[in-house]
C-alpha positions as CSV (number, residue, x, y, z in Angstrom):
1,X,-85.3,-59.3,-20.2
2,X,-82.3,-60.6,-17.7
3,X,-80.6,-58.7,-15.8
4,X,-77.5,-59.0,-17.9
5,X,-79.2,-57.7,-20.8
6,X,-80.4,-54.4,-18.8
7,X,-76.8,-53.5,-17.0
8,X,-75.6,-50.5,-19.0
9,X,-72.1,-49.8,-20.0
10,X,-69.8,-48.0,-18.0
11,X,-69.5,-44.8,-19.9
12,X,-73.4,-44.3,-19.7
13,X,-73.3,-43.9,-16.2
14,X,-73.6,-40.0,-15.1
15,X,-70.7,-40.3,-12.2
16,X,-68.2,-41.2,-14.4
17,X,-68.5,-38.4,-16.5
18,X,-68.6,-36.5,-13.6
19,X,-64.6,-37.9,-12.4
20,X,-63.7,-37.4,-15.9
21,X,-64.6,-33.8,-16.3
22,X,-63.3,-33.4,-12.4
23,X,-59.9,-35.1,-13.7
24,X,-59.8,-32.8,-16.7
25,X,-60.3,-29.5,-14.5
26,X,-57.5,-31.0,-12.2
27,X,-55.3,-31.5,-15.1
28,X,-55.8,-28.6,-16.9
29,X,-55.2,-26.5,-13.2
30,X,-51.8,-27.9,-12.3
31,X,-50.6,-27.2,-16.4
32,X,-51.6,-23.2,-16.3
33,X,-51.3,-22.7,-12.2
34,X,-46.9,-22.3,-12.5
35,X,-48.0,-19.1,-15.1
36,X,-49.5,-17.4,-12.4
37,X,-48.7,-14.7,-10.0
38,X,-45.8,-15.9,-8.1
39,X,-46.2,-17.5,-4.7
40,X,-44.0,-15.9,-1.8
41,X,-42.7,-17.9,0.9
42,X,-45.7,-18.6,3.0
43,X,-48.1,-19.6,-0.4
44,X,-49.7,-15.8,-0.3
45,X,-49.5,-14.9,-4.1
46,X,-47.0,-11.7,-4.3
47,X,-48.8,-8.9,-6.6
48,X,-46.9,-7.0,-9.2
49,X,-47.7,-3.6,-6.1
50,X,-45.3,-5.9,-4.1
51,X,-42.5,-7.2,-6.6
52,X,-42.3,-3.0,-7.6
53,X,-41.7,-2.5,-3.8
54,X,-39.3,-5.3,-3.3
55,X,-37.3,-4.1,-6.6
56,X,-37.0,-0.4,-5.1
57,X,-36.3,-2.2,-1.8
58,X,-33.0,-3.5,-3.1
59,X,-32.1,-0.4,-5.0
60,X,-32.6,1.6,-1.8
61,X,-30.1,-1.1,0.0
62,X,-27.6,-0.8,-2.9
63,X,-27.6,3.0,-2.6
64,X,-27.0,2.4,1.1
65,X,-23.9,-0.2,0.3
66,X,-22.6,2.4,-1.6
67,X,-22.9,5.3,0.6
68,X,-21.8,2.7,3.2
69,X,-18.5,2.6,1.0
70,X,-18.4,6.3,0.8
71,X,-19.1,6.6,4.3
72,X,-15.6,3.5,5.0
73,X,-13.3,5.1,2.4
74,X,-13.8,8.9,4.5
75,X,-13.4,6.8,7.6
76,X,-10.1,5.8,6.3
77,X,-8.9,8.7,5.2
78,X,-9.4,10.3,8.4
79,X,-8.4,7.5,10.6
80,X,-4.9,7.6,9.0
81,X,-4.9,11.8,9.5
82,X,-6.0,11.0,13.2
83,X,-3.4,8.7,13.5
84,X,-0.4,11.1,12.6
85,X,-2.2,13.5,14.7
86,X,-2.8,11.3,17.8
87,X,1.4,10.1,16.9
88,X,2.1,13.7,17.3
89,X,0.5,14.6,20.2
90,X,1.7,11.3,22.3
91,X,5.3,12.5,21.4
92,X,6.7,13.0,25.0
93,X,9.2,16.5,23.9
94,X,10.1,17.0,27.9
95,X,13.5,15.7,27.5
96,X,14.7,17.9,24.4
97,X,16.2,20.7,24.8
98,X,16.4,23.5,22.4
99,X,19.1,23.7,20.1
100,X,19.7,27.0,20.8
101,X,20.5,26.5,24.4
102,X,23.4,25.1,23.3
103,X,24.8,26.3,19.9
104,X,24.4,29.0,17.2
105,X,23.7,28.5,13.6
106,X,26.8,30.7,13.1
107,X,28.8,29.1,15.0
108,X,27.8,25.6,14.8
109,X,29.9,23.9,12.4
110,X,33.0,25.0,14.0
111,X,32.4,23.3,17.2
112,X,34.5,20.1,18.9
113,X,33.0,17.0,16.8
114,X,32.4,16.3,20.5
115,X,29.9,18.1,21.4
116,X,28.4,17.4,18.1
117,X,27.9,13.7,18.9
118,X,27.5,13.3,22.2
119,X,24.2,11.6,22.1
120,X,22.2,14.8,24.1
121,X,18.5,15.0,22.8
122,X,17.6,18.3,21.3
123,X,14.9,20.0,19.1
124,X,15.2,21.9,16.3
125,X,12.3,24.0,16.8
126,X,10.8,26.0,13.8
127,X,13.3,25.1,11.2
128,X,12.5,25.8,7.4
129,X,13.2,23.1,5.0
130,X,15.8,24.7,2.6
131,X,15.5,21.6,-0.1
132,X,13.8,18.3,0.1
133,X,14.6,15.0,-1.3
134,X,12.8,11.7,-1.1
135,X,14.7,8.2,-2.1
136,X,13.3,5.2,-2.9
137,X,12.8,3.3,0.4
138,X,10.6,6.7,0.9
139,X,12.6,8.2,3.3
140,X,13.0,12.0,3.4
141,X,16.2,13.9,3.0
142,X,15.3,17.5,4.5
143,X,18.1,20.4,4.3
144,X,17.4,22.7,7.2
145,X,18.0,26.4,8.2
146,X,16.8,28.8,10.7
147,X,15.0,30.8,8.5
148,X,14.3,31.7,5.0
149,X,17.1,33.6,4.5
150,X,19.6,31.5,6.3
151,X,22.6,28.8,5.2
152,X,21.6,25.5,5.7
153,X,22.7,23.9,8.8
154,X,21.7,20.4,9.6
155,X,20.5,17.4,7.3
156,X,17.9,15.3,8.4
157,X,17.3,11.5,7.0
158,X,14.3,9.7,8.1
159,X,11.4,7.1,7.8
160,X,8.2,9.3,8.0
161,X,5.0,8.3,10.2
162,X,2.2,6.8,7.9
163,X,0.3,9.8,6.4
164,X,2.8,12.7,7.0
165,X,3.9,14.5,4.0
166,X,6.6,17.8,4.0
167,X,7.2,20.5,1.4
168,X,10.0,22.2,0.7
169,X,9.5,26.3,1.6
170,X,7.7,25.0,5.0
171,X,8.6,24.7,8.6
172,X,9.0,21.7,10.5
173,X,10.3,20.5,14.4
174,X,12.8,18.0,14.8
175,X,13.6,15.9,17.7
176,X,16.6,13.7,17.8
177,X,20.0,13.8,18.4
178,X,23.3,15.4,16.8
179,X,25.8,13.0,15.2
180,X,28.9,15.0,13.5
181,X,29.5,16.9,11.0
182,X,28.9,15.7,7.3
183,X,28.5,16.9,3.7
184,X,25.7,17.3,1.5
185,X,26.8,13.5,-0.7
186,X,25.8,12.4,-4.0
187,X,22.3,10.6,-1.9
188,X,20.9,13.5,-0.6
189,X,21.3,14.8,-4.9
190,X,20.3,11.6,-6.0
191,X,17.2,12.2,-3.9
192,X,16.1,15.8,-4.8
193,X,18.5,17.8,-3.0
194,X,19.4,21.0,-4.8
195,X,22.6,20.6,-6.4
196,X,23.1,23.9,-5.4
197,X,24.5,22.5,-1.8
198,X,26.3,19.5,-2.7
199,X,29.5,19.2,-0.8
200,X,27.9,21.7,1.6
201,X,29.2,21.2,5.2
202,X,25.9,20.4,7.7
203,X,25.3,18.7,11.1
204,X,23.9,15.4,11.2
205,X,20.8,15.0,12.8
206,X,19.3,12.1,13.9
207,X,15.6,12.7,14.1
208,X,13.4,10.4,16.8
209,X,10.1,12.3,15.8
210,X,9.5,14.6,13.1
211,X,6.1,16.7,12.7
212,X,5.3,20.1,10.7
213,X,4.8,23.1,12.5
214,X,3.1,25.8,10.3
């Protein structure tokens, strides 16, 4: 026989099966190999152990976040108290003089319109809000009298410090400065005062600082 009659075909070599079922394996790898456990970062295949502990990782930061928030919103709260506080106690009073020093609740209203404006800085130390009222630029309207028991005296219109609130029945100091005599006007109702003491005569008080004093 010649050698071209004796050369086998192809397929009946053993090698090429051999690529073929090589091929296949390859194939047949690369089709089912995305199904599998999934691959972190650095090609180390994560186990389900880890995916669980990377789950209750990011619930433990989300419980953190939210305590976080807790934790900001307290902060504020008590960053706006510390701040009236910190207002309060920066307050230089040195230069106000008692009221008292000066005038009488009984006698008060009756003095020279002079002396009742002329721009000297007193404080009306321990004074009880008689009637409040609050308008709606938020200022406070506060009807004031020595005590409990006591006619009002002196009306007090101002812009309180962020945080500060004041409650009718309480006491309060006032710093400022006197400016007349004046009425209890149709405002100070409008705002909450009592009706009670509209028309009611009062010294104007112009307040430069305003705190409670409980």
């Amino acid at each position: 026989m010649d050698k071209g009659e004796s050369k086998k075909p192809i397929y009946k070599h053993w090698w090429v099966w051999l690529i073929v079922v090589l091929f296949v394996f390859v194939v047949i790898g690369n089709l089912t190999g995305g199904s599998g456990n999934k691959s972190s970062e650095d090609g180390t295949p994560e186990t389900s152990a880890e995916s669980s502990e990377k789950a209750e990782s990011n619930d433990d930061s989300e419980d953190i976040d939210s305590n976080d928030s807790d934790v900001a919103d307290s902060s504020t709260s008590e960053s706006s108290s510390n701040e009236a506080t910190s207002s309060s106690n920066s307050f230089d009073t040195s230069q106000y003089a008692d009221i008292h020093s000066k005038f009488s609740d009984d006698t008060i209203l009756s003095q020279p319109e002079s002396d009742l404006s002329s721009g000297k800085a007193y404080v009306l130390n321990h004074y009880y809000i008689k009637s409040l009222g609050a308008d709606s630029l938020g200022n406070y309207h506060l009807l004031l009298s020595n005590d409990e028991s006591s006619d009002p005296r002196f009306l007090v219109v101002f812009d309180p410090d962020k945080g500060q609130k004041f409650s009718e029945g309480t006491y309060i100091n006032a710093y400022g400065i006197l400016n007349g005599v004046g009425i209890v006007n149709p405002v100070q109702i409008n705002s909450g005062i009592s009706p009670e003491y509209s028309g009611q005569k009062v010294v104007l008080f112009l307040p430069d600082h305003v705190v409670n004093d409980n």
